[in-house]
Biopython code that builds the backbone (N, CA, C, O; Angstrom):
import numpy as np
from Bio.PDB.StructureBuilder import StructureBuilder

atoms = [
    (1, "UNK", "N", (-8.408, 5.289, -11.764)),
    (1, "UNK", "CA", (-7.238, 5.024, -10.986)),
    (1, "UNK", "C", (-7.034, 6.190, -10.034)),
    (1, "UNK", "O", (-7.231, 7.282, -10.567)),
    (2, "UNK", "N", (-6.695, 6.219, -8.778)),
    (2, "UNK", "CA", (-6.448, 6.920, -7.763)),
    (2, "UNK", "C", (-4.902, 6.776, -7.075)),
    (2, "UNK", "O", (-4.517, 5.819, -6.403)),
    (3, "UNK", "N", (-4.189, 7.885, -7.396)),
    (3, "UNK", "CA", (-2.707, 8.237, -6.529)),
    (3, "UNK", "C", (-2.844, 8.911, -5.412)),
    (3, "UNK", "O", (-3.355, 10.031, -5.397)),
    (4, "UNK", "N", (-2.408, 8.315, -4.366)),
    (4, "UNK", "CA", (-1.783, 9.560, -3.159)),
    (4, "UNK", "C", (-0.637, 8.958, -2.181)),
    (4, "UNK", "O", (-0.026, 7.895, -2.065)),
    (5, "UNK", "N", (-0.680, 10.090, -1.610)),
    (5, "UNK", "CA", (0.784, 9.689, -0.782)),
    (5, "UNK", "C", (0.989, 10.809, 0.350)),
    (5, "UNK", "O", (0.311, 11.831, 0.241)),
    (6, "UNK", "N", (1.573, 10.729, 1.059)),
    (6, "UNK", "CA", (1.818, 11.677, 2.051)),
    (6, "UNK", "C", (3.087, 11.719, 2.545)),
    (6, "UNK", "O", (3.674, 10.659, 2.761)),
    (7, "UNK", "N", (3.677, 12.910, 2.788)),
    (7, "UNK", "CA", (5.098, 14.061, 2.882)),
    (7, "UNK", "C", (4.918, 14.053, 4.695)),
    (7, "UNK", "O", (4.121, 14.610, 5.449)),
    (8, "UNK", "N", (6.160, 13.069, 4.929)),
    (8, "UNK", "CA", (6.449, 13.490, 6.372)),
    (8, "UNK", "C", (7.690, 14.472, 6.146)),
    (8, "UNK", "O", (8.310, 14.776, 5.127)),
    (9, "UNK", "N", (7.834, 14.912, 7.694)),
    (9, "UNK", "CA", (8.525, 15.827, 7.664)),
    (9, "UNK", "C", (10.554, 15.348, 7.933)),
    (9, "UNK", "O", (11.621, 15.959, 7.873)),
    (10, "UNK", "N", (10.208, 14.275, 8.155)),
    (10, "UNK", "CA", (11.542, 13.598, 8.213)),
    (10, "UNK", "C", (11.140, 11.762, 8.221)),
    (10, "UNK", "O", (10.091, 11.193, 8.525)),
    (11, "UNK", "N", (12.480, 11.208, 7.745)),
    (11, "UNK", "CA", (12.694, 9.644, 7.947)),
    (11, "UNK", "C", (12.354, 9.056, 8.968)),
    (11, "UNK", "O", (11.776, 7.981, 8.811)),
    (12, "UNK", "N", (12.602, 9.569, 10.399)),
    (12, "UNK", "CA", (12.124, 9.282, 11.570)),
    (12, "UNK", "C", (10.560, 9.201, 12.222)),
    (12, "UNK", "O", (9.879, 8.446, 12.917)),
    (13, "UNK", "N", (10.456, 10.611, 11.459)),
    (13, "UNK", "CA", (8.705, 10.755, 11.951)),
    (13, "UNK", "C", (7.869, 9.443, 10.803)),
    (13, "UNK", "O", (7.023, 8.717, 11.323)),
    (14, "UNK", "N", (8.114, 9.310, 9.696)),
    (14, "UNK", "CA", (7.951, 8.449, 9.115)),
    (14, "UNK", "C", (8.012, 6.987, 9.290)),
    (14, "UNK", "O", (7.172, 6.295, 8.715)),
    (15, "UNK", "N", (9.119, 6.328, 10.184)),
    (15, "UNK", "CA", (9.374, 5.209, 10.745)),
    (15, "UNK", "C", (8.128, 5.136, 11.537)),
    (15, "UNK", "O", (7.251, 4.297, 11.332)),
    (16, "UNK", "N", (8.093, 5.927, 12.328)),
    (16, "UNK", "CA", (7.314, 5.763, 13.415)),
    (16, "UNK", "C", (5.852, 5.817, 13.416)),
    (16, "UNK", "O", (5.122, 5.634, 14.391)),
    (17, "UNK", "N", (5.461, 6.121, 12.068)),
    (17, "UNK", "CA", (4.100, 6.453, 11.924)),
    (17, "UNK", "C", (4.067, 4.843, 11.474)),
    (17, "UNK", "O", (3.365, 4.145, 12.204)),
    (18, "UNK", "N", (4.727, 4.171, 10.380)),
    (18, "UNK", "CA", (4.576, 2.740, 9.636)),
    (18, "UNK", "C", (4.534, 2.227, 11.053)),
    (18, "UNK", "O", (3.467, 1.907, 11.576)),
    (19, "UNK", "N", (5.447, 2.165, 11.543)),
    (19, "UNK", "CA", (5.370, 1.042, 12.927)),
    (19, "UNK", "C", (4.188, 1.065, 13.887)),
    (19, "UNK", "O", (3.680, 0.064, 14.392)),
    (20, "UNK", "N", (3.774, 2.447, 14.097)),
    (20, "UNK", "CA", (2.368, 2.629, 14.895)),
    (20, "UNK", "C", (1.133, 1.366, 14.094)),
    (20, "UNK", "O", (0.524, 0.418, 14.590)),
    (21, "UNK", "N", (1.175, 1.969, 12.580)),
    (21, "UNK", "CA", (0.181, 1.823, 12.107)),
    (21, "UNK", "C", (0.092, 0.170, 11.925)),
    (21, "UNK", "O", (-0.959, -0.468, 11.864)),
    (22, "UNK", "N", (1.275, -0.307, 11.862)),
    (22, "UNK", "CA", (1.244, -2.018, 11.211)),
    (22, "UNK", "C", (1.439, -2.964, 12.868)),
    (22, "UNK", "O", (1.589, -4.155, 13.141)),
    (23, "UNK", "N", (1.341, -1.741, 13.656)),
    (23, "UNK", "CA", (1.252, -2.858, 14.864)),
    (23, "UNK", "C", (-0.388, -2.383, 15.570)),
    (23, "UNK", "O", (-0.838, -2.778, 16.646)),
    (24, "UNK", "N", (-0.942, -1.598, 14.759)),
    (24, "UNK", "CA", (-2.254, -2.158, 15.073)),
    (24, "UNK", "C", (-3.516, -2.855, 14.990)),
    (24, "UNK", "O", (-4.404, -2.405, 14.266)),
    (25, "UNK", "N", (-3.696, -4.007, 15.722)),
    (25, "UNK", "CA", (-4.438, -4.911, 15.382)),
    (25, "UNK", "C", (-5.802, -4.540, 14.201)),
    (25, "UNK", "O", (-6.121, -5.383, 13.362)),
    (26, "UNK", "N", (-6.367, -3.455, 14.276)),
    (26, "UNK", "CA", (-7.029, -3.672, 13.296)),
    (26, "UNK", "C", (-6.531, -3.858, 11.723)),
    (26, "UNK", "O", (-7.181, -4.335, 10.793)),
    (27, "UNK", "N", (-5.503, -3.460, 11.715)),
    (27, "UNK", "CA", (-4.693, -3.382, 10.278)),
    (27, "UNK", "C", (-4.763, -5.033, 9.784)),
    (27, "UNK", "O", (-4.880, -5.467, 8.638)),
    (28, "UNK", "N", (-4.634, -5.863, 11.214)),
    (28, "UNK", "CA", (-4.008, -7.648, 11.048)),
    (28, "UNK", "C", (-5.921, -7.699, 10.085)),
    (28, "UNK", "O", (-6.172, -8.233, 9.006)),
    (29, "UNK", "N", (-6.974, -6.874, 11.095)),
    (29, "UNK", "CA", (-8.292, -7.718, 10.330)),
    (29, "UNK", "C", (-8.495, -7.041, 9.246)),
    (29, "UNK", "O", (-8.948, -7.746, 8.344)),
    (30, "UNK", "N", (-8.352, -6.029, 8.994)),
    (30, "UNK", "CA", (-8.838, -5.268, 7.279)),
    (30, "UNK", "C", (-8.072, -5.818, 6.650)),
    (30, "UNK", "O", (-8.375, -5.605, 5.476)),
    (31, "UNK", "N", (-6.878, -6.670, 6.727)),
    (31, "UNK", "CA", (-5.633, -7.587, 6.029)),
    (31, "UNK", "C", (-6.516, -8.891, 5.838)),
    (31, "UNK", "O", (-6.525, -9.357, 4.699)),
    (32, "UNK", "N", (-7.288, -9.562, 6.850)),
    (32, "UNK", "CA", (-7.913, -10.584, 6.457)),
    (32, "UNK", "C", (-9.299, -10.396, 5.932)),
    (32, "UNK", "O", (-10.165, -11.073, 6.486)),
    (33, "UNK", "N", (-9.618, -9.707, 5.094)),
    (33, "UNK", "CA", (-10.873, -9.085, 4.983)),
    (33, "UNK", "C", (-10.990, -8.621, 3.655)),
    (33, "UNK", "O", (-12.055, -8.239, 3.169)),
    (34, "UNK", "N", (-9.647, -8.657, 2.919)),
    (34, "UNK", "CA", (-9.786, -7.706, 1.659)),
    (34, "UNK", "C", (-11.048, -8.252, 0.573)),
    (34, "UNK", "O", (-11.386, -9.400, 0.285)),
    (35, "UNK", "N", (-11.404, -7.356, 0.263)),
    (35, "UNK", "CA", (-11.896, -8.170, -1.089)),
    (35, "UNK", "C", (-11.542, -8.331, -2.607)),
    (35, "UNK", "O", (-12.219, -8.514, -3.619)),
    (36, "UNK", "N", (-10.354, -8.204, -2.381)),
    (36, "UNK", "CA", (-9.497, -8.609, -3.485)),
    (36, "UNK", "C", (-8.492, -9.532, -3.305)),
    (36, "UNK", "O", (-8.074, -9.905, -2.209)),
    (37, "UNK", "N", (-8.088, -9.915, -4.430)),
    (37, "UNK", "CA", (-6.439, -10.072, -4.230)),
    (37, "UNK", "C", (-5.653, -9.278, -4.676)),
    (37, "UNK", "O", (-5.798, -9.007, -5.868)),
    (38, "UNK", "N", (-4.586, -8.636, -3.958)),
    (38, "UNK", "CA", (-3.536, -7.651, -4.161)),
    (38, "UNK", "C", (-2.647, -8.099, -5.309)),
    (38, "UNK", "O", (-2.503, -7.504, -6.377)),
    (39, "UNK", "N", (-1.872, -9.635, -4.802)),
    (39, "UNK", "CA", (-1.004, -9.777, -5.534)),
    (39, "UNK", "C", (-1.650, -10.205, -7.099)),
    (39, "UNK", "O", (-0.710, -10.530, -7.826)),
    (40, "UNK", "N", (-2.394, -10.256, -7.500)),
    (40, "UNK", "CA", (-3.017, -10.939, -8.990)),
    (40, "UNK", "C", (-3.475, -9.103, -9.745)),
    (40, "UNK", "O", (-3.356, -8.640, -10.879)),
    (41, "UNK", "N", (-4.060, -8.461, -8.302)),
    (41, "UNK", "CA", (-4.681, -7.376, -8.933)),
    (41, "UNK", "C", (-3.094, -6.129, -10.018)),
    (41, "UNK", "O", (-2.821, -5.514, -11.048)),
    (42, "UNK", "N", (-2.731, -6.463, -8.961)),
    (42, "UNK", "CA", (-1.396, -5.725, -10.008)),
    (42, "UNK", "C", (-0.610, -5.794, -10.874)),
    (42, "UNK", "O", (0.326, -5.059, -11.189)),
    (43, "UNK", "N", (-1.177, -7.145, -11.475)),
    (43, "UNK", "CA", (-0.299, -7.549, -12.741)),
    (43, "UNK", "C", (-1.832, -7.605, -14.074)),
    (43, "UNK", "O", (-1.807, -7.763, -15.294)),
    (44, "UNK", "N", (-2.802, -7.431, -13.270)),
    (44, "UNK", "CA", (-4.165, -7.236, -13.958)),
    (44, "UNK", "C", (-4.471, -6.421, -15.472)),
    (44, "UNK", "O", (-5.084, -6.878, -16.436)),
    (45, "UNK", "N", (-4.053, -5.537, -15.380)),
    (45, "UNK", "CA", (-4.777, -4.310, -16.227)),
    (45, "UNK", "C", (-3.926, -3.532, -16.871)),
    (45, "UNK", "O", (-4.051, -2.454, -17.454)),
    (46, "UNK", "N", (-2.841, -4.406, -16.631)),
    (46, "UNK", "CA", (-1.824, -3.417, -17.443)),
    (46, "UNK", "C", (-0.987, -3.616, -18.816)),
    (46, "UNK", "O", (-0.312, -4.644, -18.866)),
    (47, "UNK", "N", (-0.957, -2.820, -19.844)),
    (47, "UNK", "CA", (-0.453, -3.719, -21.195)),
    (47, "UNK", "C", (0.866, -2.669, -21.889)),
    (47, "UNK", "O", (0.668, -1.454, -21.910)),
    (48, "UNK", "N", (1.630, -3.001, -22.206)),
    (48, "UNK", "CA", (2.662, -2.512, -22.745)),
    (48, "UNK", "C", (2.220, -1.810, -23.891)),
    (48, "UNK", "O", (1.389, -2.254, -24.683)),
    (49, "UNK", "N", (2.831, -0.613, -23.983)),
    (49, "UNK", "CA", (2.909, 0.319, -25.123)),
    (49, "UNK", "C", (4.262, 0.832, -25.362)),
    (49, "UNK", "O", (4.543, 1.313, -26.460)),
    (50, "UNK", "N", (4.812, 0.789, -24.753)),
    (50, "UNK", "CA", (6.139, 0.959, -25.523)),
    (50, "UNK", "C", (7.763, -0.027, -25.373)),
    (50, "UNK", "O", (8.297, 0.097, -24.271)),
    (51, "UNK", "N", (8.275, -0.657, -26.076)),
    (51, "UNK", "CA", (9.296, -1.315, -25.407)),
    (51, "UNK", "C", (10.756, -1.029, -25.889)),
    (51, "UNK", "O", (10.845, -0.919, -27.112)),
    (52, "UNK", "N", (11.864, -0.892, -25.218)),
    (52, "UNK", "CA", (12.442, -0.179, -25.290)),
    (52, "UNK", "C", (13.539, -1.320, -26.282)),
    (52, "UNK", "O", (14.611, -0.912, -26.729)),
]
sb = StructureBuilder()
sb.init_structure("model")
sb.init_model(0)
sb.init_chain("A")
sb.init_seg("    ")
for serial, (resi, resn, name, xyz) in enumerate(atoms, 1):
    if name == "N":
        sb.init_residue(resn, " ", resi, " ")
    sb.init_atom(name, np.array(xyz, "f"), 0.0, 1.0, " ", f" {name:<3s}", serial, name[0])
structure = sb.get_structure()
Protein backbone atom coordinates (compact mmCIF):
# COMPACT_ATOMS: atom_id res chain seq x y z
CA UNK A 1 0.00 0.00 0.00
CA UNK A 2 1.30 3.48 -0.89
CA UNK A 3 0.28 7.05 0.97
CA UNK A 4 1.05 10.51 -0.21
CA UNK A 5 -0.17 13.79 -0.35
CA UNK A 6 1.04 17.16 -0.79
CA UNK A 7 1.12 20.55 1.58
CA UNK A 8 0.12 23.67 -0.32
CA UNK A 9 0.90 26.67 1.04
CA UNK A 10 -2.62 28.04 1.32
CA UNK A 11 -6.52 27.10 0.32
CA UNK A 12 -6.22 29.26 -2.65
CA UNK A 13 -3.01 28.05 -4.15
CA UNK A 14 -4.64 24.72 -3.69
CA UNK A 15 -7.98 25.58 -5.51
CA UNK A 16 -6.15 26.49 -8.24
CA UNK A 17 -3.82 23.77 -8.71
CA UNK A 18 -7.27 21.06 -8.58
CA UNK A 19 -8.87 23.30 -11.18
CA UNK A 20 -5.70 23.53 -13.49
CA UNK A 21 -5.28 19.93 -13.17
CA UNK A 22 -9.07 18.53 -13.74
CA UNK A 23 -9.50 20.87 -16.63
CA UNK A 24 -6.88 19.21 -18.41
CA UNK A 25 -7.82 17.16 -21.13
CA UNK A 26 -5.45 14.57 -20.57
CA UNK A 27 -6.79 13.86 -17.06
CA UNK A 28 -10.59 13.29 -19.18
CA UNK A 29 -8.21 10.22 -21.12
CA UNK A 30 -6.12 8.57 -18.20
CA UNK A 31 -9.95 8.72 -16.61
CA UNK A 32 -11.02 6.61 -19.57
CA UNK A 33 -8.19 4.34 -19.53
CA UNK A 34 -7.94 3.07 -16.00
CA UNK A 35 -7.28 -0.33 -15.51
CA UNK A 36 -9.20 -0.81 -12.72
CA UNK A 37 -12.22 -0.07 -11.17
CA UNK A 38 -11.94 2.56 -8.47
CA UNK A 39 -15.24 2.29 -7.09
CA UNK A 40 -15.25 -1.81 -6.39
CA UNK A 41 -11.39 -1.47 -5.71
CA UNK A 42 -12.04 0.28 -2.37
CA UNK A 43 -14.35 -1.71 -0.72
CA UNK A 44 -11.93 -4.75 -1.91
CA UNK A 45 -9.37 -5.70 0.66
CA UNK A 46 -10.44 -4.52 3.57
CA UNK A 47 -11.75 -6.54 6.77
CA UNK A 48 -12.70 -5.39 10.14
CA UNK A 49 -10.71 -5.95 13.22
CA UNK A 50 -12.10 -4.11 15.60
CA UNK A 51 -15.77 -2.98 16.24
CA UNK A 52 -16.67 -0.64 18.45
Amino acid sequence: MVFSWIEYPSREVRDAANQKMMSDPRMKEMGENMPFDGKRMIYGGFSILLEE
